[in-house]
N, C-alpha and C positions, 0 to 999 in steps of 0.2 A: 805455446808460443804463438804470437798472433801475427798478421800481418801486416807490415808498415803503410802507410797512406800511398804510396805507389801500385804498390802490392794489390790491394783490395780495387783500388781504379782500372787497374790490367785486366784484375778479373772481370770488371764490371764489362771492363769495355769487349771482353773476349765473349760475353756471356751474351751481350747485345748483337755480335756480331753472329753468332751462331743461330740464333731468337732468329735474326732477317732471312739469314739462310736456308733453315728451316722452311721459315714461310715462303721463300720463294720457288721452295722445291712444290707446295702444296697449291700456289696460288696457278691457277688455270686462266688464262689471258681468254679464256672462251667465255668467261662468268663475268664478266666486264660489259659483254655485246649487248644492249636492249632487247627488252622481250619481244619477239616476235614468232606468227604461226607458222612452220617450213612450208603447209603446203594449205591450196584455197580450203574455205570454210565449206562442209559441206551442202548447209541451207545461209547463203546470205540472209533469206528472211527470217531466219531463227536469232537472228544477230541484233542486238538493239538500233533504232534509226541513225542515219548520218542527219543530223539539222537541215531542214530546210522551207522552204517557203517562210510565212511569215516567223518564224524562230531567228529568220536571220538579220532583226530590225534591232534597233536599239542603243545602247549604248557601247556593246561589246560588239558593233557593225556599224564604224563609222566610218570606214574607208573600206571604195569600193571593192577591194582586194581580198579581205574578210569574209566576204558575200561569196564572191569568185570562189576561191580557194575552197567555199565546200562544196559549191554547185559542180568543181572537177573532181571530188573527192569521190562523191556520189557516184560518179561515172565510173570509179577506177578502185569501188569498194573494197572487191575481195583482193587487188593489187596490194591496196594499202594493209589490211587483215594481215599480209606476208613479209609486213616491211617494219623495223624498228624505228623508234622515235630516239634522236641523238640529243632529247632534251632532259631523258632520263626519268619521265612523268611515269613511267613503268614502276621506280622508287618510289617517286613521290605520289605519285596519284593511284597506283594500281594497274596501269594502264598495260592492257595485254600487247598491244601492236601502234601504230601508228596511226589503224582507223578509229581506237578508240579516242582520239585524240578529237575526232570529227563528231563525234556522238555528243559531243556536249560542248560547251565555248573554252575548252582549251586550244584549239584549234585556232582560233579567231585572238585567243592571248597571246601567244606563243607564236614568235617567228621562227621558230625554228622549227617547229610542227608544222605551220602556213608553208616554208618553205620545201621542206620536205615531199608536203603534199600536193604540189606544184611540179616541183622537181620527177615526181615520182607517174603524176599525170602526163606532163611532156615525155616519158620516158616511156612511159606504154604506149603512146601514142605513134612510138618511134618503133617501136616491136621489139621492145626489151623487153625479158622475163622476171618477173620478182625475184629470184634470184639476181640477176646481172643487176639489179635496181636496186635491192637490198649491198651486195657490192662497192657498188657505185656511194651509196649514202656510207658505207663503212669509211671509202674514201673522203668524206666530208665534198663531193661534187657538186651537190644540193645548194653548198652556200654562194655559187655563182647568181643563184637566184634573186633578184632586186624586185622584193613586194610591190614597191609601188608601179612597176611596169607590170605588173601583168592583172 
């Protein structure tokens, strides 16, 4: 004997609701977080370059912010090495931290990487620790940041 069209919808829907269930018993809110290194790299110069000098001409450095944004990068290398990107390039690009974001013109594409690394400069600069910084950028604090000021 089989079951009526309500019947088999009940089940459907009982079966969909258990599915979510499940998955939110297994889904860890910590696997969400961008990749980043907990603690400094132990040879900065083992690490590929951040951009600069003449790399930062072109057509992906047309405002003067672009330019900026890696020349404090530079200064705050192993800062950023410890801090995620909230642009999510870690998915898409591979991207280990926030400084790899500086290693090449994602940095200069991406405002939310520019701002970040801005964000994360004034913040060292302030005697915050990548930790509190990293933090801080969970809070989305970073997007007070207005490119074209600084």
């Amino acid at each position: 004997m089989g079951m009526g069209r309500w019947g088999r919808a009940g089940l459907g829907i009982l079966l969909a609701a258990a599915a979510a269930i499940s998955y939110a018993q297994w889904t860890n809110p910590a696997d969400d977080i961008p990749a980043y290194h907990p603690s400094a790299p132990l040879k900065v110069s083992a690490l590929p370059p951040i951009l600069s000098g003449a790399k930062l001409t072109g057509p992906n450095f047309r405002y003067p912010w672009q330019v900026h944004v890696y020349q404090d990068a530079a200064k705050v290398s192993s800062v950023l090495y410890q801090l995620p990107c909230n642009c999510r390039c870690d998915r898409a690009l591979g991207h280990t931290s926030l400084r790899s974001c500086f290693e090449g013109l994602h940095g200069a594409e991406c405002s939310t990487c520019a701002a970040e690394g801005f964000f994360a400069y004034q913040q060292t600069k302030l005697g915050k620790t990548p930790a509190q910084i990293r933090a801080a950028i969970a809070r989305h604090e970073y997007e007070s940041i207005q490119l074209e000021n600084q």
